[in-house]
C-alpha positions in Angstrom: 0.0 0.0 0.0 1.6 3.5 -1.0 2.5 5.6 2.0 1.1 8.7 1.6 2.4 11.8 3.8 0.1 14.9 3.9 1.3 19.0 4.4 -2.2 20.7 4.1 -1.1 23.9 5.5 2.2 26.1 4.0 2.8 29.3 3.2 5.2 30.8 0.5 6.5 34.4 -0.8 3.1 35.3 -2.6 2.3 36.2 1.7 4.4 35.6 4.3 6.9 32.8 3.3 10.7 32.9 3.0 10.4 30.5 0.1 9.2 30.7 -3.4 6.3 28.2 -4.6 8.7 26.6 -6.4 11.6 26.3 -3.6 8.5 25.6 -1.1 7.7 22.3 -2.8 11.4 21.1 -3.6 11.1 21.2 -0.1 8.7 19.5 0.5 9.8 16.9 -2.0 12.9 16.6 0.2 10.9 16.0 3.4 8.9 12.9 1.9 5.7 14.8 1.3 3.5 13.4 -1.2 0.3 15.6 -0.9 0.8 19.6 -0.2 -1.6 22.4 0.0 -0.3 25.5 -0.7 -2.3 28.0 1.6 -0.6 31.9 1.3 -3.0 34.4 3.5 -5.8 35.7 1.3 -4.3 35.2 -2.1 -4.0 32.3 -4.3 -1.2 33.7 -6.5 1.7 31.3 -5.4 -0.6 28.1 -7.0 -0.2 27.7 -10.5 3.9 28.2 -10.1 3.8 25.3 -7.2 1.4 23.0 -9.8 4.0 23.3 -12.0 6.9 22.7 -9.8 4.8 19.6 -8.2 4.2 18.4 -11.2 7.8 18.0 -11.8 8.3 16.1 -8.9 5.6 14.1 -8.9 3.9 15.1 -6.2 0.0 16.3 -5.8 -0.8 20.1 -4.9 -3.9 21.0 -3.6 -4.8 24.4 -4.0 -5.1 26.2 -1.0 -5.5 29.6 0.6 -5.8 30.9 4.3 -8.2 33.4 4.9 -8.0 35.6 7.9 -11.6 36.0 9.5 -12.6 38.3 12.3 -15.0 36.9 14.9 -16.5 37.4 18.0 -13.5 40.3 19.0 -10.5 38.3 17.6 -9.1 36.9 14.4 -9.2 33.5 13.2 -7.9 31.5 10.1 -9.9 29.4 7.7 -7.9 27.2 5.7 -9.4 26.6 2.3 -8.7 22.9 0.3 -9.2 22.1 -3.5 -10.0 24.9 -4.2 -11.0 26.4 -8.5 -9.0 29.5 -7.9 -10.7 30.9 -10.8 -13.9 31.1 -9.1 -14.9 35.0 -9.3 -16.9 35.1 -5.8 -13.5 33.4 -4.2 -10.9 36.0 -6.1 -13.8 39.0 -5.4 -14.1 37.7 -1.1 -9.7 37.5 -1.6 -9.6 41.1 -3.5 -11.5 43.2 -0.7 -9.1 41.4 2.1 -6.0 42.4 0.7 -7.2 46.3 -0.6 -7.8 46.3 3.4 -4.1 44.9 4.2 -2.6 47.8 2.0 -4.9 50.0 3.6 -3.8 48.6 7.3 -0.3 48.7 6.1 -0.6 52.6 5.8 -1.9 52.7 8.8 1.1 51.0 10.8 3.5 52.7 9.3 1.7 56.1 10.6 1.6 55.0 13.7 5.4 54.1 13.9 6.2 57.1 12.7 4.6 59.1 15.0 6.5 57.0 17.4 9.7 58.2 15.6 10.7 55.6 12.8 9.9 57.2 9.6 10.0 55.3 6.4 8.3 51.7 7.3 5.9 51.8 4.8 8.5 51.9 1.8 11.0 49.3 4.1 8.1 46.8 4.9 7.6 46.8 1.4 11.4 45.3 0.3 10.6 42.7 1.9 6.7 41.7 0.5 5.4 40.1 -2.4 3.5 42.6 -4.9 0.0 41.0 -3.5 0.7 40.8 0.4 1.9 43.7 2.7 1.5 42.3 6.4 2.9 42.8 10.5 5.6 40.0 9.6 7.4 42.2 6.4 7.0 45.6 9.1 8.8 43.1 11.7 11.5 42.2 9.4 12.7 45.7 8.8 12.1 46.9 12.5 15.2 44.0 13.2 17.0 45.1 10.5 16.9 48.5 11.2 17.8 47.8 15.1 14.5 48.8 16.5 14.2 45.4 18.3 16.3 42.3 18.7 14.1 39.9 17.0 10.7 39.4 15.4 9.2 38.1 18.9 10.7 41.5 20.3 9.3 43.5 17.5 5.8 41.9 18.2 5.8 42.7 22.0 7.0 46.2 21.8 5.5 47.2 18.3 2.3 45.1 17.0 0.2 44.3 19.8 -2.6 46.0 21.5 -1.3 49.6 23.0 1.9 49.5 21.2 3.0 52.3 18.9 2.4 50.4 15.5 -0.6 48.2 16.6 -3.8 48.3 14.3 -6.7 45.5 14.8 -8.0 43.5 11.9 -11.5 44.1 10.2 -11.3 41.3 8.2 -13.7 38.6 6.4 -16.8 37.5 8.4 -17.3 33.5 9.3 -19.5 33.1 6.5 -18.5 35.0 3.7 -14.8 33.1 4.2 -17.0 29.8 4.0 -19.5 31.3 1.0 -15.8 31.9 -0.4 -14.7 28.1 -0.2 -17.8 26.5 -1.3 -18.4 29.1 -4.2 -14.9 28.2 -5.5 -15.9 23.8 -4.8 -13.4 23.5 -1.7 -13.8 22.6 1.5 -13.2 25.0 4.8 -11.0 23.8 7.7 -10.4 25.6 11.0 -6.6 26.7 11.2 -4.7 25.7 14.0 -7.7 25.7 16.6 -5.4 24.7 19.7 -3.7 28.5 18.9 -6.1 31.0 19.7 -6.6 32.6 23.2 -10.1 31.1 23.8 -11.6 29.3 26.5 -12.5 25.9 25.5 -16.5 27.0 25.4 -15.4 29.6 23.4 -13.5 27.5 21.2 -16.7 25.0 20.9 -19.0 27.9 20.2 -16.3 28.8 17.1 -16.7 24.9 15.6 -20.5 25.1 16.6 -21.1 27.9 14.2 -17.8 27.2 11.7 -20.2 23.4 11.5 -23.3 25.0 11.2 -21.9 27.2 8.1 -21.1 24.1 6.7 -17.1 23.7 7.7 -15.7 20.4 6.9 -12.6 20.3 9.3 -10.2 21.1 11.9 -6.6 21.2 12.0 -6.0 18.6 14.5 -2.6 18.6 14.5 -0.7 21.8 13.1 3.2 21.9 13.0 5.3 22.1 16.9 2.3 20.9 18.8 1.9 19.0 21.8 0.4 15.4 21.4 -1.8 16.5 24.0 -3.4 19.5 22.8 -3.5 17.1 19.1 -5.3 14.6 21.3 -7.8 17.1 22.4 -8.4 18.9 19.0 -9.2 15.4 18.1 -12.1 14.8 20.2 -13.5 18.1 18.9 -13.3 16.5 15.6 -15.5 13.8 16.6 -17.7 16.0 19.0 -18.8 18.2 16.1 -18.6 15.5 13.2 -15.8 17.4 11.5 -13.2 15.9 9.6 -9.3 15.9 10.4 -6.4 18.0 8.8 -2.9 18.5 9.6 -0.4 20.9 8.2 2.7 22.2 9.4 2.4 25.9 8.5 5.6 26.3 7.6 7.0 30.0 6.7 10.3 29.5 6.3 13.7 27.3 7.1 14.8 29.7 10.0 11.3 28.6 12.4 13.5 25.0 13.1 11.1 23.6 15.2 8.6 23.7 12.2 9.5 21.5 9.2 7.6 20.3 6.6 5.3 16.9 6.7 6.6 17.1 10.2 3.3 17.1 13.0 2.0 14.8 15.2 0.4 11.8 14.1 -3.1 12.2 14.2 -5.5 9.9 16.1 -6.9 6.8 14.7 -10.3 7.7 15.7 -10.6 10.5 13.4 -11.8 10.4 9.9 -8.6 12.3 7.7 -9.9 15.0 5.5 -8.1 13.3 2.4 -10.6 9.7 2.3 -12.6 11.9 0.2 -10.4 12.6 -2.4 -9.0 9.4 -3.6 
């Protein structure tokens, strides 16, 4: 029986990745990865250069996308699988989402220079694809320009709530992310659920409605997670009837303790996402 090994969550340079599609899934070919998703934050760019390079080494792409969703006073992320990204509703939803990340961009880079560091908009922007200007290229060239010590510095004292370049997130709502996915044939997975700072009945009102919407998954276990918190994410899965993904969300080689095809094996008692595509 082949042995199949599934990434359904990565990222690349059309967001927030260090590595091109095509680098991304040489990668990945390098890891033992047979099935990847290619998932970039609201933007589907990246997908037909990683087809190409997966084709070339023979392994299967699923096109992805990770949307960024605002609900009930926070942000979460909706993972999107085989997806047509040529739908128009999907590329329409994707549009709006990153006209308001340029728009947010501006406003970070006001706020940090009212806080004395001129010139962020132009230096975030050396380091971002043409589509995606976000908090991780403005942390990049905060370190590089010695206004903190790292990226986890840079978030504490710049991009959180009352710092100097914070600005929340007004992005998609639960449903139109999930109209989105469904207009475009795929199916919607909760990102990385064990991740957000919810209480657990918060978290189970999130899957109640995400199910209701017609969500088809969770990410039960999500790259440098404890077996413990995969365990639990697991019997959310079978609480809500929702089937099982795992991806790795990896951004880049530097983030060592997150490798491709690398998570926690999932649980036998829950039904993988993938039994319904071959």
């Amino acid at each position: 029986m082949t042995q199949y090994q599934y990434d359904l969550h990565t990222h690349s340079t059309a967001s927030d990745g260090a590595l091109s599609p095509t680098e991304l899934v040489a990668r990945a070919a390098q890891q033992g990865v047979t099935h990847l998703a290619l998932t970039d934050h609201d933007g589907t760019e990246g997908i037909e250069e990683a087809r190409q390079a997966a084709a070339a080494k023979g392994i299967e792409l699923i096109p992805g996308v990770e949307i960024s969703v605002s609900w009930s006073g926070g942000t979460v992320h909706i993972v999107g699988l085989q997806l047509d990204i040529t739908n128009p509703a999907l590329q329409q939803g994707l549009s709006g989402l990153r006209d308001y990340r340029r728009q947010r961009a501006r406003q970070i880079a006001n706020k940090l220079e009212k806080a004395g560091i001129p010139g962020a908009l132009e230096g975030a922007a050396r380091y971002a694809s043409e589509t995606m200007l976000g908090r991780v290229h403005f942390a990049r060239f905060l370190v590089d320009n010695g206004h903190a010590t790292d990226m986890k510095d840079v978030f504490k004292r710049f991009l959180v709530k009352n710092k100097p370049g914070y600005v929340s997130g007004q992005w998609a709502s639960l449903e139109d992310a999930l109209g989105w996915i469904h207009a475009a044939g795929g199916q919607a997975v909760v990102a990385h659920p064990a991740r957000y700072k919810m209480t657990n009945s918060k978290r189970r009102r999130l899957l109640r409605e995400f199910s209701s919407l017609g969500g088809a998954g969770i990410e039960v276990s999500s790259g440098n997670q404890h077996p413990e918190e995969v365990r639990v994410m697991a019997k959310l899965a079978q609480e809500f009837e929702l089937l099982a993904s795992c991806g790795s969300d990896f951004h880049s080689p530097d983030h060592a303790w997150i490798e491709l095809g690398r998570m926690v094996t999932m649980p036998p008692f829950v039904t993988p996402i993938w039994t319904q595509w071959h």
